[in-house]
C-alpha positions, 0 to 999 in steps of 0.5 A: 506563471501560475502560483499556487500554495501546493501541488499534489503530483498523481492520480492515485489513491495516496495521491488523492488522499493527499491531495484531500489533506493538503486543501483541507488544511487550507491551502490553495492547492492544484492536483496534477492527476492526469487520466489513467485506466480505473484501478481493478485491485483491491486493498486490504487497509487495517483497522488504523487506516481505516480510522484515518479515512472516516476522520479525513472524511473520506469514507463514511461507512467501511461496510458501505464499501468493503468486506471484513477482515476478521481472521487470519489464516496461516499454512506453511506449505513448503514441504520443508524439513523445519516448518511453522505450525498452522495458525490462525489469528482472530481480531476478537482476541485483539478486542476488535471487531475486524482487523481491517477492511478489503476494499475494492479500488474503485470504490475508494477512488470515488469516494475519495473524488467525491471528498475532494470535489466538496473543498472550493480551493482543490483544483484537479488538472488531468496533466502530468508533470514533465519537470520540476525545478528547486529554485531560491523561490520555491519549487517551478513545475513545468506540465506536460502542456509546457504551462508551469506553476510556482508552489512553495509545496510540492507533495510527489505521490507520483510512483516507484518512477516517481519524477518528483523524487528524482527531480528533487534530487532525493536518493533512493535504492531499489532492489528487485526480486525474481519472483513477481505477484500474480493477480486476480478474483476468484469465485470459490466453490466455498466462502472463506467468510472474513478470513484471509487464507495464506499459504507459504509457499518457498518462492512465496505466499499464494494468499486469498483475501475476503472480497464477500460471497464466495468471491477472493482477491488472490495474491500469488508470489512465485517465480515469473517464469512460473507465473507466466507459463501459468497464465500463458497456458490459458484459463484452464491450466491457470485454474489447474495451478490455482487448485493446486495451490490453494489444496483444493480447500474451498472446492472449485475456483473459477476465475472472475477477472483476468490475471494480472503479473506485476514485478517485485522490489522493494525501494526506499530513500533516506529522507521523505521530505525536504526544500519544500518537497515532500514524498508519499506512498510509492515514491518514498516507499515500496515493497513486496505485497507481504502483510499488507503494508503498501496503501497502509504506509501510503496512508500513514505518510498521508496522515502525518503530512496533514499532522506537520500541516496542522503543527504549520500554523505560521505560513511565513518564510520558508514555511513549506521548506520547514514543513518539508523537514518535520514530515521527514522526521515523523516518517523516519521511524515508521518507514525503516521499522517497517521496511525492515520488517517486510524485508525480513519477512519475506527473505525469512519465507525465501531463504533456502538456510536452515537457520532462517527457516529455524526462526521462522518457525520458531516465531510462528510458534511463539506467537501461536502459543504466547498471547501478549507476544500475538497481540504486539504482532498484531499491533505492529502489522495494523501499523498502529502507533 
């Protein structure tokens, strides 16, 4: 059997970002990441996750790979008797130069590759794991090749499916919605600049997201039968829909990749970490596309799992079990504040209830016309801490 100081479990951008920080802390540590299909999303990472990456060191320079997040754009379209006012919010009100960066997903796999290819003690293996066992002497892992490794540390990045989460005994609830998320890129008969555009509509947001040029990621929530009998209908009557959606406020739309539907759900644990297993990105955490919080979170757990790492300087004992309990108890604040506030959110922008609809519109007021209580807003949805 193989031992090691640490496993990562996952491929994915939270996964390697981990993994990165596991080894840069000096440890002896193996990346179960097995060969998946090149992620063609982007993500939008505010201004605190980027900081993040160019001090891990796995980006350099954000306008080397992304595009600009400077305003943010709100119409509510729900045709309601109560509706918000149009606001639009700018990142030089908040002294910043952009609110965060709109990166494609293959560009930050490379780089972050390419980061972990520099450290001579991270091993990457293209298995999953098929097992995990808690045993008196640290955690077993058993790989879908039937080899098994002993690590004192296990970190499951591994997905809303997460094995790790599941092997490891941690409990989770899961709540799923009828609306699904439409997804794909669109070339646009105008720029939207750096502005990201959200519409409100009242089964969701059909958001446009900056990717430079004329070209915008889109985020559709609606119905799943909606956006099926969309897709279904072919390019055209995709596009028909996509007009309609986005009021025609930056001419044509064409489309520049296929769309893509994904379910909706949210899901969160108790705790995220212990007995030396610790959870990070989805499978401790996820949530409706709402205010960008998925890889920003992802990152957030990756950042105060390097901070209980560096606080673990004595590696005696049951140091990883130790470890284990401080990323728990830096996680616990920020994974409820926030999952109380995306759930919030967008069950606010759903409910058909006169009262909810009353105090959405009434936030949106407030913070359209009262400076400091928009700047806190502001704070909260960078994730800054």
């Amino acid at each position: 059997m193989q031992r090691t100081d640490a496993v990562v479990v996952g491929g994915g951008l939270t996964g390697l970002a981990a993994a990165v920080a596991v080894a840069g802390a000096g440890l002896e540590t193996v990346h179960l990441a097995p060969v998946s299909p090149r992620d063609q999303r982007t993500s939008a990472l505010m201004q605190p996750s980027v900081d993040y990456l160019k001090g891990a060191g796995l980006v350099d320079e954000p306008a080397a790979l992304g595009h600009p997040l400077t305003r943010m754009r709100l119409i509510d379209a729900t045709g309601r008797l109560l509706r918000a006012p149009e606001a639009l919010f700018d990142s030089a009100e908040a002294g910043l130069e952009a609110f965060g960066w709109n990166f494609a997903n293959v560009k930050l796999t490379d780089a972050f590759e390419a980061a972990g290819a520099g450290l001579a003690n991270l091993s990457t293996v293209a298995q999953a794991m098929s097992g995990l066992e808690l045993t008196p002497d640290g955690p077993v892992l058993t790989l879908a090749d039937g080899s098994r490794l002993r690590a004192p540390l296990v970190v499951g990045a591994d997905g809303k499916k997460s094995l790790v989460r599941a092997s490891a005994g941690f409990r989770a609830r899961e709540h799923g919605f009828e609306q699904s998320a439409l997804v794909c890129d669109l070339e646009l008969g105008r720029p939207i600049g750096g502005t990201s555009v959200e519409f409100h509509y009242p089964n969701g947001p059909f958001t446009l997201v900056p990717a430079g040029g004329n070209r915008a990621n889109l985020v559709w929530i609606d119905d799943r039968d909606v956006l099926k009998a969309a897709q279904a209908g072919g390019e055209e009557r995709l596009r028909a829909a996509l007009l309609e959606k986005s009021q025609r406020l930056f001419g044509d739309i064409r489309l520049a990749t296929a769309a893509f539907i994904f379910p909706l759900s949210t899901l969160s644990v108790d705790r995220a970490g212990a007995d030396g297993v610790v959870l990070v990105g989805e499978a401790a955490h996820a949530f409706p596309p709402i205010g960008a919080q998925g890889l920003n979170l992802g990152l957030r757990d990756v950042a105060d799992l390097a901070a209980a790492l560096a606080a673990e300087s004595d590696r005696t004992g049951n140091w990883a079990v130790r470890l284990s309990e401080d990323y728990a108890a830096r996680r616990q604040a920020d994974l409820a504040r926030t999952g109380m506030v995306v759930d919030v959110l967008f069950r606010s922008l759903l409910s058909p209830m006169l009262p909810a609809q009353m105090l959405r519109a009434a936030g949106l007021w407030a913070l359209k016309l009262l400076p400091p209580l928009r700047r806190q807003a502001f704070a909260q949805g960078m994730g800054v801490r």
